[in-house]
C-alpha positions as CSV (number, residue, x, y, z in Angstrom):
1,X,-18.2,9.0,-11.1
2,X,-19.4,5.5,-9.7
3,X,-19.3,4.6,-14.0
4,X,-16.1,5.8,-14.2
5,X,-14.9,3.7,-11.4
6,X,-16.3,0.3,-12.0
7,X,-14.5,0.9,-15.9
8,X,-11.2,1.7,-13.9
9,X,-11.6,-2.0,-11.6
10,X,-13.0,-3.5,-15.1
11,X,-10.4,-3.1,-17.0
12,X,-7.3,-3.8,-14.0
13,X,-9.0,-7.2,-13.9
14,X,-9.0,-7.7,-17.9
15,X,-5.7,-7.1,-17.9
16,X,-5.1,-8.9,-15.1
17,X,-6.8,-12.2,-16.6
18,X,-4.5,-11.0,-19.7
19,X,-1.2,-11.0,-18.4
20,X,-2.1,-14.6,-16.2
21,X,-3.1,-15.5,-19.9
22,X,0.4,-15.0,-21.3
23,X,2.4,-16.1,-17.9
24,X,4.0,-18.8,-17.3
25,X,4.3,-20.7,-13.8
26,X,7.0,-19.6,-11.0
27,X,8.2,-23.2,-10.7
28,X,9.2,-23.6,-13.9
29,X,10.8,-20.5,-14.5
30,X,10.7,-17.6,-12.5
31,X,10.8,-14.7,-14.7
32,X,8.4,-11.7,-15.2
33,X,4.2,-11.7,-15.0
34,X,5.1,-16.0,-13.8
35,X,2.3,-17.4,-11.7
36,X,2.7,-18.6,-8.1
37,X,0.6,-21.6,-7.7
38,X,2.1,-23.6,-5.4
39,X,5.0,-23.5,-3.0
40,X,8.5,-21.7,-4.2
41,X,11.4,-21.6,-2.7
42,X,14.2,-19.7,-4.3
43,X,18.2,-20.4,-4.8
44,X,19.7,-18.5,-1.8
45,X,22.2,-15.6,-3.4
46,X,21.0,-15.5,-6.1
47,X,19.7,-11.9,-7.9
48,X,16.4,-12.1,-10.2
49,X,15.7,-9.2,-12.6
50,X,11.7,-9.7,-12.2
51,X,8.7,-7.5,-12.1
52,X,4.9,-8.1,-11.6
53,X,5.5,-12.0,-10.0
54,X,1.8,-12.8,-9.5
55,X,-0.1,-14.7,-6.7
56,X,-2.1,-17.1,-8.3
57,X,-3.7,-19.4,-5.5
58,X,-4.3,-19.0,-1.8
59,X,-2.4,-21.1,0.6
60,X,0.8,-21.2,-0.8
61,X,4.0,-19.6,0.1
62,X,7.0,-17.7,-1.4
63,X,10.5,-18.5,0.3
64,X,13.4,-16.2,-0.9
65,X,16.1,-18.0,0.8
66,X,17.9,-14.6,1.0
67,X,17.7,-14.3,-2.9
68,X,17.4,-10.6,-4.1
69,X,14.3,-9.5,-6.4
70,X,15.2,-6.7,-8.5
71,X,12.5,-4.6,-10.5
72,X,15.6,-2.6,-12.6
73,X,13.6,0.9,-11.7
74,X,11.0,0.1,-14.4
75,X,8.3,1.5,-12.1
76,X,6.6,-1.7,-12.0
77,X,5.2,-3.9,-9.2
78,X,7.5,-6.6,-6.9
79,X,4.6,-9.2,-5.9
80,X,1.2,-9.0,-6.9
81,X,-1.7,-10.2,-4.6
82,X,-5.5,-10.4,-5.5
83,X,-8.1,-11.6,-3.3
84,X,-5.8,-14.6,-1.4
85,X,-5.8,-16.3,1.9
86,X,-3.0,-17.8,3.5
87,X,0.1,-16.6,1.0
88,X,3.1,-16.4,3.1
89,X,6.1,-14.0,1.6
90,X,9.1,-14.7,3.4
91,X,13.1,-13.5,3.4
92,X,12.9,-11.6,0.1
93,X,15.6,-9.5,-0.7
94,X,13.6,-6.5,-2.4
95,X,14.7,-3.3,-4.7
96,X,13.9,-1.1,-7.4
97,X,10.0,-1.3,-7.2
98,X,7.3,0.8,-7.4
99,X,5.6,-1.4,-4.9
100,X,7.3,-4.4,-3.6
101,X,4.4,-6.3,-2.7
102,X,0.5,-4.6,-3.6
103,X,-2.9,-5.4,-3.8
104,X,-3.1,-2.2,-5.9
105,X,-6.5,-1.3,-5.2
106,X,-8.4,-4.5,-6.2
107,X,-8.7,-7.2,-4.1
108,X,-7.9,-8.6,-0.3
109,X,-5.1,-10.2,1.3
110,X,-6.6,-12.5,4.7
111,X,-4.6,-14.8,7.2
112,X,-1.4,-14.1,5.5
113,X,2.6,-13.5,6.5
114,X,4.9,-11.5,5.3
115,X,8.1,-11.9,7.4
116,X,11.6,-11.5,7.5
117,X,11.9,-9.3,4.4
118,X,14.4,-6.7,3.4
119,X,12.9,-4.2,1.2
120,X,15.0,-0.6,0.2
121,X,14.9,1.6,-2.4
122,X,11.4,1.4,-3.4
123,X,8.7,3.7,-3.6
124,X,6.3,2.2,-1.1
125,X,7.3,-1.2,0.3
126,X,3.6,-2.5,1.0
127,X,0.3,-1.5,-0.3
128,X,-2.8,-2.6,1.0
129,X,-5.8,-1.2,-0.2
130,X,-9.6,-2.1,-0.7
131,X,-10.8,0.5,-2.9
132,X,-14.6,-0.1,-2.6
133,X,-17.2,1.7,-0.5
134,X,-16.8,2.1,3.1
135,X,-20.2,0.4,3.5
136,X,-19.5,-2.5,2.0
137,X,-17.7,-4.3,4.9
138,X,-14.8,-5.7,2.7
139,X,-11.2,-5.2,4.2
140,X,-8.2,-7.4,4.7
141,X,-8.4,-9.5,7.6
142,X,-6.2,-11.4,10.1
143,X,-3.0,-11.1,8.6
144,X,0.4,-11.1,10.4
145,X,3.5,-8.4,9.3
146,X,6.6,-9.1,11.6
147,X,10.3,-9.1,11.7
148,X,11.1,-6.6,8.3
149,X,13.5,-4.0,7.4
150,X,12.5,-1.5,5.2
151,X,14.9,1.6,4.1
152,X,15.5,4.4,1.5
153,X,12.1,4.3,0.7
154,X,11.2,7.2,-1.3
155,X,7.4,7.7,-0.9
156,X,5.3,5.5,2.2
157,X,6.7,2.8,3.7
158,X,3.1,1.1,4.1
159,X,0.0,1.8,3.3
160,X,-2.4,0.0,4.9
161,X,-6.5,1.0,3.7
162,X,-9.4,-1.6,5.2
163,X,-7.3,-3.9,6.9
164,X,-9.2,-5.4,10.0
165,X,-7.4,-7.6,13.1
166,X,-3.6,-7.1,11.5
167,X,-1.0,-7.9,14.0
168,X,2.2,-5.2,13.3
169,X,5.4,-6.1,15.2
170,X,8.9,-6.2,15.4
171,X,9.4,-4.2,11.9
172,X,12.5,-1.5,11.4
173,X,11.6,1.4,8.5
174,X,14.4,3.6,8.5
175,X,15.1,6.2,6.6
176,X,12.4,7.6,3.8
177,X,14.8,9.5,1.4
178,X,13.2,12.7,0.4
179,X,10.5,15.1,2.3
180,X,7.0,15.8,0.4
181,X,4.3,13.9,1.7
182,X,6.4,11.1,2.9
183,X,5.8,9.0,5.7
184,X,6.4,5.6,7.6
185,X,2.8,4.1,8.2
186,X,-0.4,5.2,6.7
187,X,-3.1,3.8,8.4
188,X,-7.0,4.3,6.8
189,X,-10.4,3.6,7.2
190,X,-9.2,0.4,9.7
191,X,-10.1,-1.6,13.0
192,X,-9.0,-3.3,15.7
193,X,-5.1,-3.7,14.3
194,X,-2.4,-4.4,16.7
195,X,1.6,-2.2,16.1
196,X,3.8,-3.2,18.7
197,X,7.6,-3.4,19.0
198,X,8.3,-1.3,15.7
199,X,10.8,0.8,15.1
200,X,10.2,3.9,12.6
201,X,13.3,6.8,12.3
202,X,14.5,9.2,9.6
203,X,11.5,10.4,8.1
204,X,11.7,13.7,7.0
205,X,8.2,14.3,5.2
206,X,4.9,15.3,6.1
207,X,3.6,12.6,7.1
208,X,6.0,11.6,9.7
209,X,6.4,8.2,11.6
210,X,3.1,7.2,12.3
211,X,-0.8,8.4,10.5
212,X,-3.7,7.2,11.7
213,X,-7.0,8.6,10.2
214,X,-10.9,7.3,10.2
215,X,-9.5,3.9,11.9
216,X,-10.8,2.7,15.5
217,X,-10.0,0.4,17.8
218,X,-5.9,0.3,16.7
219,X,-3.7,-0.6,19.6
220,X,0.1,1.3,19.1
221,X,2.2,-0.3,21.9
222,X,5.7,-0.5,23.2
223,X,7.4,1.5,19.8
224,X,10.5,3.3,19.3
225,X,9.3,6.2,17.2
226,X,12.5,9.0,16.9
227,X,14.3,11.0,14.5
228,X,11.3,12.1,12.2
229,X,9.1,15.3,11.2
230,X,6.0,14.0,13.8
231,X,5.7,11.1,15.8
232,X,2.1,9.7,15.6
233,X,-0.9,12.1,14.4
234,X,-4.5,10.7,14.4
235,X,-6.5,12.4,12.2
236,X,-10.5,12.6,11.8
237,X,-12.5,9.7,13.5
238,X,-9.9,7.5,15.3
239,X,-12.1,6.7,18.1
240,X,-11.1,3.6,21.1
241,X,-7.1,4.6,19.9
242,X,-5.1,3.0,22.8
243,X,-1.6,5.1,22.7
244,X,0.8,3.2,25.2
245,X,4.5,2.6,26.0
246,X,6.0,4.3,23.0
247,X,9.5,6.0,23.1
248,X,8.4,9.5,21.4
249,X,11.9,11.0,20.9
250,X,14.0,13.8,18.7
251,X,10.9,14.3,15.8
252,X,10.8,18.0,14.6
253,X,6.9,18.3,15.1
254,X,4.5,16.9,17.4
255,X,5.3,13.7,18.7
256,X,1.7,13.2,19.2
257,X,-0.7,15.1,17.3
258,X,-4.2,14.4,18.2
């Protein structure tokens, strides 16, 4: 099983290092599989038909200008991020992906921004996730999410796996557009993460507004939680969980499940 799962991350990153092969740079012409290597600002109004745009250095920074990125429903990835520190992704206009912006299971995001961002009808708006060995230490680290609207989503608004000191505020994710195993924010295997001033509504599915599971140390404060199947569950080890200001309101289930 281990064999089997170093193949899996071997051949991501081949054709990873493929497709960067064949790319071309963002500044020159933004287009699909394009490499962001330095700073990009985009023509406000302006609609791009792109999938699979691909971080390709660390301190550099994405500006939408209130352009719209549009992955046509192909299934494919918004904005790729592998193993980066201090990327900022800010007023994107994003639709039609299978995941607007992912690490898909292969490398870290640290000291980054992702801000001001309107991101509907997608399948999961953010995916975070460190898929190596819970021993191992590696997470995400340090990075800021604030100020962005997410809707008709129609799987999990965020993911977040390994992420360590993450500050979560001001964000709106409303409305998750079928039931199943939906859910608002999926919080794994994480520590000492701050969620304040958020708003999550609408979601029918299991999951509900908020899950927390194997995490510790996660602050949730001062949140508007209403309108979905459960409020917050924690589930397995959540241990040192402060739970605190919250409005709790009008969720079918539990609006805390502990």
């Amino acid at each position: 099983m281990r064999l089997k799962g170093l193949l899996i991350i071997f051949v991501m990153i081949f054709i990873i290092k493929f497709v960067s092969s064949q790319s071309v740079d963002c500044s020159q012409i933004f287009t699909d599989n394009c490499l962001i290597n330095q700073n990009i600002t985009l023509n406000a109004g302006q609609t791009y038909n792109v999938n699979n745009i691909i971080f390709n250095a660390s301190n550099v920074a994405l500006d939408c200008n209130g352009a719209v990125l549009n992955g046509n429903g192909q299934g494919l990835f918004g904005i790729y991020i592998i193993n980066r520190t201090g990327i900022v992704i800010k007023n994107c206009n994003m639709t039609s992906y299978a995941q607007a912006i992912t690490t898909n299971n292969t490398g870290i995001i640290n000291f980054s921004i992702i801000e001001n961002n309107n991101i509907y009808g997608v399948d999961i708006a953010l995916y975070i996730n460190v898929n190596q060995p819970l021993s191992n230490n590696m997470s995400s680290y340090g990075n800021v999410i604030r100020n962005n609207f997410v809707s008709g989503i129609s799987n999990k608004a965020f993911i977040l796996n390994k992420v360590e000191n993450l500050t979560f505020n001001n964000n709106i994710i409303d409305t998750v557009t079928s039931g199943g195993d939906t859910g608002g924010i999926i919080l794994q295997n994480s520590k000492n993460n701050k969620f304040s001033d958020n708003q999550i509504k609408n979601i029918p599915g299991f999951n509900g507004g908020i899950v927390v599971s194997n995490s510790r140390n996660n602050d949730f404060l001062d949140n508007t939680i209403t309108s979905n199947s459960k409020g917050i569950s924690l589930v397995g080890s959540t241990l040192l969980t402060l739970i605190a200001n919250n409005t709790i309101t009008n969720n079918n289930g539990d609006g805390l499940r502990i």
